[in-house]
N, C-alpha and C positions, 0 to 999 in steps of 0.2 A: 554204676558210679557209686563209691563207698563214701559217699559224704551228704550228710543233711541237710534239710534247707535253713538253720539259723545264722547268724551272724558272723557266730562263730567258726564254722563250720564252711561259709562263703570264702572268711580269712585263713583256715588252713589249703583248704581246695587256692588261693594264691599262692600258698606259698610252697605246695605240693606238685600242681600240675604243671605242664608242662606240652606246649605245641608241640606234637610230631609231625607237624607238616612246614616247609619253608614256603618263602613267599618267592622263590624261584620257580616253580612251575608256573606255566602259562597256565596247564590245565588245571591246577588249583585255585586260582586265581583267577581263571572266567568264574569257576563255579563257585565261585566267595561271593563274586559281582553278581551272578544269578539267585543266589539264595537271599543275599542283601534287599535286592530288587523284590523279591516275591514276601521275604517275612517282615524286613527290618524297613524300608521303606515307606511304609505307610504312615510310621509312628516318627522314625526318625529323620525323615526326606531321603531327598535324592544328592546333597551333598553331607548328611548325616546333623546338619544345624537343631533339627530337632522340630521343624517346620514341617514334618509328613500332612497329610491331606485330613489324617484323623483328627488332628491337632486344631481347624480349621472348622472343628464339626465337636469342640467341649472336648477333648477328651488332653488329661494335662499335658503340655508338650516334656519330653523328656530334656536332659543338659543336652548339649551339644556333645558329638562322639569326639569333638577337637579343643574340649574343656580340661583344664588343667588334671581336673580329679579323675577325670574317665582316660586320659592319654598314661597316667600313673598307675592307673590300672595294670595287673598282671594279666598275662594270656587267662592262665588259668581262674582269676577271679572272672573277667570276661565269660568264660564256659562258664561257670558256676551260674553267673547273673541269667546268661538264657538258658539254662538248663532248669533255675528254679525258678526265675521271677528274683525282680528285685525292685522294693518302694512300688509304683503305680505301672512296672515292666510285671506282663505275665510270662509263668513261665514258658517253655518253646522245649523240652524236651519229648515231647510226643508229634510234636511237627515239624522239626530238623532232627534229623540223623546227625547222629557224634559226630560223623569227619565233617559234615558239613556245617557244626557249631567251629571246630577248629579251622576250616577254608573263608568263615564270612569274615572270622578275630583274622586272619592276613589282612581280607579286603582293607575291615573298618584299620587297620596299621598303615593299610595306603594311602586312605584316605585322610587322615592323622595327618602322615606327613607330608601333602601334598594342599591340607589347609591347615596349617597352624595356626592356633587363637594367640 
């Protein structure tokens, strides 16, 4: 991945990258819910509010995945933030695999619009 972890560099990677996976497969789309479930869950819950079990135990709860700034998010900003960490998110590029940062950004898109704040 040719891009840095600064600010700036999070804002090109949005307006650079780009999902190559649709959120029409099934099979993309369990393993978006399975990766969700094992990395993004803890910190964000289990409906993405930002309520995971960490949160419950000091550690800052994140916005909500269904909050205006994160739903405006670009795919490719989404990859950038787990790939490098973002504010008090570490990054997750050496514990998700690339297709599998692009299968959870479907999920967390499902779950968007299926709770809208």
């Amino acid at each position: 991945l040719h891009f840095g972890t600064s600010d700036e560099e999070r804002l090109r990677a949005a307006s650079e990258l780009v999902n190559p996976f649709t959120a029409e497969s099934t099979a993309n789309m369990a393993r978006g819910a399975e990766v969700y479930r094992t990395y993004c869950q803890v910190c964000h819950g289990a409906g993405g509010a930002g309520d995971g079990t960490v949160t419950q135990r000091g550690y800052p709860p994140p916005p909500s995945l269904s909050a205006v700034q994160t739903v405006n998010r670009t795919d490719g900003e989404l990859f950038h933030i787990i790939t490098y960490g973002f504010k008090n998110m570490p990054q997750y590029a050496s514990q998700v695999d690339r297709e599998d940062r692009w299968y959870v950004i479907n999920h967390i898109r499902t779950m968007q619009a299926n709770n809208p704040e």
